[in-house]
Every structure is written in C-alpha cells, then in structure tokens.
C-alpha positions, 0 to 999 in steps of 0.5 A, a space after each residue: 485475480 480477486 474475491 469480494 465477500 461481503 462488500 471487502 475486495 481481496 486482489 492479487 497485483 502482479 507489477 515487479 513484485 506481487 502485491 496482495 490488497 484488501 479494500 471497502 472503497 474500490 471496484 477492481 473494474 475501475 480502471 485508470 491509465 499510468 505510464 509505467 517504466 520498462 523493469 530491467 532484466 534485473 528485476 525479481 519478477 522480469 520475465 512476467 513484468 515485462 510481457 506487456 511491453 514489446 522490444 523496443 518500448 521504454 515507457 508505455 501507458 497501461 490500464 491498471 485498477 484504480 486500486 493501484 493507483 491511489 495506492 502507489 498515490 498515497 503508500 507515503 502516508 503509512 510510513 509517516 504515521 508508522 515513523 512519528 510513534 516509534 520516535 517517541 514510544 511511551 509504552 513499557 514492557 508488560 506482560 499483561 494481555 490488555 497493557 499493550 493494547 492500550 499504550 498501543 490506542 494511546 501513541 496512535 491517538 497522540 501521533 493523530 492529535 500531533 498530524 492534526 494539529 499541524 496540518 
C-alpha cells in the first residue's frame, strides 16, 4: 500500500510487524530479491507473515521493494547517530522555545564533526 504526493512516497510494509516509510530516493516498483526466514507461530503478526510461505519452506527468496532492502541494509546508521549525542548532551533545561532547538543543531553537528572525522 502506497501514496506519492509531490515526488515524497508513503508505503505501508506488512513483514512480522507492519512498518510504515516515507521516501524521495525510491520507486515502490523497483523491486529486489531477499531470502527471507519462515516467522514462528509466536510471531505478532504470523498468520498474515507466513502466507507466502507454503507447509513445508523454512527459507524462501521473495520480491520485496527496493525500499526495504536498503532499510533493513542501512537501520544500524540511525541508532549510531542517535547513541553518541545522548552519551554526551550539552544541552540544559530551558524553558524557551528556540533554546532547545539550538543545543539540539549544536549535538547533531558535533556528533557529525566526530563521525567525520574518524571515518
């Protein structure tokens, strides 16, 4: 399920969850191949995870958007850059509107001086 309104893509991801993106990059219809595990029973969303899977397949190579892929390629980099600012915060309580804001620029820029700069 997707909608594109001037040239950003909304789609809706049914795998063990459902998982909701938004895009500039991607085309919904480029598609890869992935093998992709058999959910357990257990599994939250099972009964509608397993249906491309028949009785008997562990494992199976799957169409999914290119979307996907690079997502579940490249999910790591967020927390990463979500991780180092909040070791390190040097912002205080405020009660101003902008203050936040700008200590919020100022962790993001060092924490991207520091991912530079040791590369």
């Amino acid at each position: 399920l997707h909608i594109v309104v001037n040239r950003v893509c909304a789609a809706l991801w049914q795998d063990n969850n459902t998982v909701l993106f938004l895009t500039m990059i991607h085309d919904l219809w480029q598609l890869s191949y992935s093998k992709r595990k058999k959910p357990e029973k257990t599994s939250t969303n099972a009964s509608a995870a397993r249906r491309p899977f028949s009785s008997y397949e562990h494992e199976k190579l799957l169409p999914i958007p290119m979307l996907v892929n690079d997502y579940n390629k490249y999910m790591g980099g967020v927390d990463i850059a979500d991780q180092l600012p909040s070791n390190y915060p040097c912002h205080p309580t405020s009660r101003r509107n902008w203050l936040p804001l700008w200590f919020w620029i100022l962790d993001t820029t060092i924490t991207n001086m520091y991912i530079i700069t040791h590369l």
